[in-house]
C-alpha positions in Angstrom: 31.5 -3.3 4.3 29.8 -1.7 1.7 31.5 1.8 0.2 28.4 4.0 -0.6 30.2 6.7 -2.2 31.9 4.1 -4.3 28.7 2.4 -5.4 27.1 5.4 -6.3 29.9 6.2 -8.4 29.4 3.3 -10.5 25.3 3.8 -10.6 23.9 3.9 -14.1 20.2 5.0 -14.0 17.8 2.4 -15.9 16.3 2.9 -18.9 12.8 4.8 -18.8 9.7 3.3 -18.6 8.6 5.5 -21.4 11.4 4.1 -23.5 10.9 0.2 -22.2 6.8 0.8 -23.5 7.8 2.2 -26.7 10.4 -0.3 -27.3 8.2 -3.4 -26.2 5.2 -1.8 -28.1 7.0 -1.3 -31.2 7.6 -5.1 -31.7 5.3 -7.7 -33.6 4.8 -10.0 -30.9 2.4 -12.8 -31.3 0.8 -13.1 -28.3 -1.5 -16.1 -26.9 -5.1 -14.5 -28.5 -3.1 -14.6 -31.9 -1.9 -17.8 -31.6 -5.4 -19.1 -30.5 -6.9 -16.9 -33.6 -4.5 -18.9 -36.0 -5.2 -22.5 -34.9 -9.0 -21.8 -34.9 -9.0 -20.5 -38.6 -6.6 -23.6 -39.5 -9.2 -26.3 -38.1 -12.0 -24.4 -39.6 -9.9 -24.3 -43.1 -10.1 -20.6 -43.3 -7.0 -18.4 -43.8 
C-alpha cells in the first residue's frame, strides 16, 4: 500500500512553466518553416 506521508516527503515540485517557456524560447531551434525556407532558396540558387 502506498505511504502518502512518505511520498510527499520525497515530492519535488516541477520546474515552472514560466521557466520551461523561457528556457525552450531562448534556444535556436530550426523548426519545419525554416527548414522548408532553406531547401526552397537552395533549388532556386539563392542563399
Amino acid at each position: 500500500m502506498i505511504d502518502f506521508e512518505e511520498e510527499l516527503k520525497k515530492y519535488e515540485p516541477a520546474i515552472e512553466v514560466e521557466q520551461a517557456e523561457a528556457d525552450i524560447k531562448a534556444r535556436d531551434l530550426t523548426d519545419l518553416t525554416d527548414l522548408l525556407f532553406n531547401m526552397t532558396a537552395q533549388n532556386n540558387g539563392t542563399k
